[in-house]
Each structure stands twice: as structure tokens, then as C-alpha cells.
N, C-alpha and C positions, 0 to 999 in steps of 0.2 A: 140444199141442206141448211137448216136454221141453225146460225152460231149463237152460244149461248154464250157470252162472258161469266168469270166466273167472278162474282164479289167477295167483300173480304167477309172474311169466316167468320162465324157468332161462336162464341166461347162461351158454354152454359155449362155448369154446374149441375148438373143435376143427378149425379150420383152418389152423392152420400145420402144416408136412409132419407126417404120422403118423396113426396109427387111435386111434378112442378109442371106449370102454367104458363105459356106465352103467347105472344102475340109480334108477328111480325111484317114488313110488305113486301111483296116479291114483284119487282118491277118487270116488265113486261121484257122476253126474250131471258131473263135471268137466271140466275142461281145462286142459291142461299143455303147454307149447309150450318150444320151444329156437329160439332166433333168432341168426342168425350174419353177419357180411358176408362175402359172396365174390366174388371179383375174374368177370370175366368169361371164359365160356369155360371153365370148370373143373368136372371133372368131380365129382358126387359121385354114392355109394351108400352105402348102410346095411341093416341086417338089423337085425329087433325080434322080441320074443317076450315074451309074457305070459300071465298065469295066468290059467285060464279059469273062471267063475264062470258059476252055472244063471241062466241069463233077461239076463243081462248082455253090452252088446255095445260093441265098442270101435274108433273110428272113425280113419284118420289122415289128413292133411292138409296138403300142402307148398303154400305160396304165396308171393308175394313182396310188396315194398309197394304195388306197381301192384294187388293183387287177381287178378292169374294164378294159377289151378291148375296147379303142374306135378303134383300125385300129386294123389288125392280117392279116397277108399274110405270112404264111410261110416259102411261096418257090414263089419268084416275076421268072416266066418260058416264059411266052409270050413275054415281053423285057426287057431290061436292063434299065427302067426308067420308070417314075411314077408320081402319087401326092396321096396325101390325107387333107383330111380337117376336122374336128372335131370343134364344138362347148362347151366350157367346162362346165360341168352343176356344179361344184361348185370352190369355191378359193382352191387350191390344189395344188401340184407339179405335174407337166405331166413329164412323160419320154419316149423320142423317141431312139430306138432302132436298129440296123440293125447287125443281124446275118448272120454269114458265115455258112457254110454247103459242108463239102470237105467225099466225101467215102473213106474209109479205103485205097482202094488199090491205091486211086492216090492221088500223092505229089500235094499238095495243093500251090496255089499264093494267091500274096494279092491284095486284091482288092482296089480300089481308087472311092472314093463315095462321089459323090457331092451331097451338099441338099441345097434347098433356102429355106427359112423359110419367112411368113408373117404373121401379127397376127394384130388385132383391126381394124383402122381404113385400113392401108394399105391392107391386105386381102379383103376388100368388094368389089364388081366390080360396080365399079360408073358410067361404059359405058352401063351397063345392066340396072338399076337405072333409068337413062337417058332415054334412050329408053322407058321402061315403062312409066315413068312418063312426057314424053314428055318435057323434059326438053332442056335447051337452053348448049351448053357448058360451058356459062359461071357461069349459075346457080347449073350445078353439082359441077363445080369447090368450087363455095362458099358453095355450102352441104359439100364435102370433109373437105374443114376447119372447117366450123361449126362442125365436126363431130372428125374432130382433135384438135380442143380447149376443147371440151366436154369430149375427152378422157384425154387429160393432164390436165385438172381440177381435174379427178378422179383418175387420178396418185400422183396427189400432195397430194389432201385429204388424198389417203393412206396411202400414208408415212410419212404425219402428225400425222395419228392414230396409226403408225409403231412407228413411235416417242415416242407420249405418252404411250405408253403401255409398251414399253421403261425404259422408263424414271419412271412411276407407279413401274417396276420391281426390277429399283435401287434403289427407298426409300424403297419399303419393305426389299430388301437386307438388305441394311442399317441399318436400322431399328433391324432386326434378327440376326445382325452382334453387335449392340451394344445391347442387350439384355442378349445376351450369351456373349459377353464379360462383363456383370454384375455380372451375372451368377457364371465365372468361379474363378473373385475375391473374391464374396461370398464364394465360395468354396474354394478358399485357405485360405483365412484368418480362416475360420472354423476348416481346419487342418492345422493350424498353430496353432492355441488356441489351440484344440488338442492335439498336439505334443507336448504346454509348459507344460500343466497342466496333461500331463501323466509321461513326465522328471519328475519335479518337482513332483510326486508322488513315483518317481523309485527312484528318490535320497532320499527323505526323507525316505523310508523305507528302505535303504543300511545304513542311518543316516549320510550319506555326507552331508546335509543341514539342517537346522533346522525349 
């Protein structure tokens, strides 16, 4: 069984409206993951493509925190590039993954693996849309923005709700923070009385004080 260590995670952005580009190396025996939250219901796909190397095979792997598979390949054998797409059935952290896979007896390279990512409104295909619905170009045009104001309206809501839940977590802080600091005054001034009224018990019976 080939161990794979697991490297530190790349933290990509790539969920607020727009498509994004990268470019990364996956060192031989390795693993490399991209991990993102997405809201629920939302569409993603992406396209990868990487350099192909003799005896070396390169696996990828989309899950979420629950451990659901929505993609799993492997061993990608037929070519050196791809897509996949998944719809997210709830708000959660996705993690995209791409492991290496080198046999014992050959020195392993590293690979160079590119991936585009889409997600919401830019993932949907509005030329297909189009077509279907017999649409004019310019009328899918204006579905797209309708379709992209609709999404950043429900960006914004959330991180107004991000906000308040927020902001609800710093007054109860607060709140618990001066509680227990009531709390810990009560308790010292209690041994403090304590500590006079035992003095003053230990000296009067040595009859140091009267």
C-alpha cells in the first residue's frame, strides 16, 4: 500500500462570482487539496489538466465534511485531463483533491496540474438555455445578469447573516466574560475575609492581639 502524506491545504477563493485559474505541483506520492465553503444548491465544474510522467498516475477526489464522494477517479489512465461537476446538496466545505501515485521501484517527478474552476452563475451554460428556450442572444444575455444580481443579492444576505451571528457571538462573549469576572471578585474578596478573620483568629490564640 502507497502512503500518501498529506500536504498543507491551498486555501482558494474561488467562490464569489467568477472563474478562476491555477496552476500547482503535486510532488510525487503526494496530496494536494483545495477546500472552499459553498452555500447550498450551487452549481460547480472545473476542467484540470496535467503533465504526464512514465509509471506515474494521478488520482482526484471531491468530498465534503460528512465524507460523501461526489467525484472519485483514482487512477485518471485514459488522458491527462478532465472535468467534473457536482451540485452541492447542502452549505458545507467541499474539498478538491488531486493525488499522486508513483510504484516503489521508480523515482517518481512532479507533476504540474492545472484546474479551472466555475461555480453559480458562471458554471451554467446559457448557450444551451438559449437554444432550448429559443431565446434571442440578447435575451440570454439579460437571463445571465438577472441571474447574476440574484446571486450577489444572496451573497450579500449571507454575510449580513455571517455578520449577525457574529456580532450575537460577541455579546454573549461579553456577556460571560463579565459574569465570571463578577464571579472571580466575589471569590476573592470571600478569601480575603477569610484569610482576615482566620489571622486574626491565629493571633489571638498565640495572644499577639487582643
Amino acid at each position: 500500500m502507497i502512503l500518501l502524506p498529506k500536504l498543507s491545504i491551498l486555501s482558494a477563493l474561488f467562490f464569489l462570482v467568477g472563474v478562476n485559474s491555477l496552476m500547482f505541483h503535486l510532488e510525487p506520492n503526494a496530496r494536494k487539496c483545495l477546500k472552499e465553503e459553498v452555500q447550498k444548491g450551487v452549481l460547480v465544474k472545473g476542467e484540470y489538466e496535467f503533465n504526464e510522467l512514465p509509471g506515474q498516475k494521478v488520482g482526484l477526489m471531491i468530498t465534503d465534511t460528512k465524507g460523501h464522494h461526489l467525484y472519485n477517479r483514482e487512477t485518471i489512465e485514459d488522458s491527462n485531463k478532465g472535468a467534473f461537476a457536482f451540485t452541492s446538496d447542502d452549505h458545507d466545505i467541499y474539498e478538491i483533491c488531486f493525488i499522486s501515485r508513483v510504484p516503489h521501484n521508480i523515482r517518481g517527478g512532479r507533476h504540474e496540474v492545472f484546474l479551472k474552476a466555475k461555480h453559480g452563475v458562471e458554471a451554467k451554460s446559457y448557450e444551451g438555455l438559449g437554444d432550448a428556450a429559443k431565446l434571442k442572444p440578447l435575451e440570454v444575455e439579460l437571463k445571465r445578469l438577472e441571474d447574476l444580481s440574484e446571486s450577489i443579492v444572496q451573497d450579500f444576505a449571507y454575510m449580513r447573516q455571517r455578520e449577525e451571528e457574529m456580532r450575537d457571538t460577541n455579546e454573549s462573549t461579553n456577556s460571560r466574560v463579565l459574569y465570571f469576572s463578577l464571579f472571580s471578585m466575589c471569590c476573592l474578596l470571600g478569601l480575603a475575609t477569610w484569610q482576615v478573620l482566620y489571622l486574626r483568629k491565629f493571633f489571638k490564640s498565640k495572644k499577639l492581639i487582643e
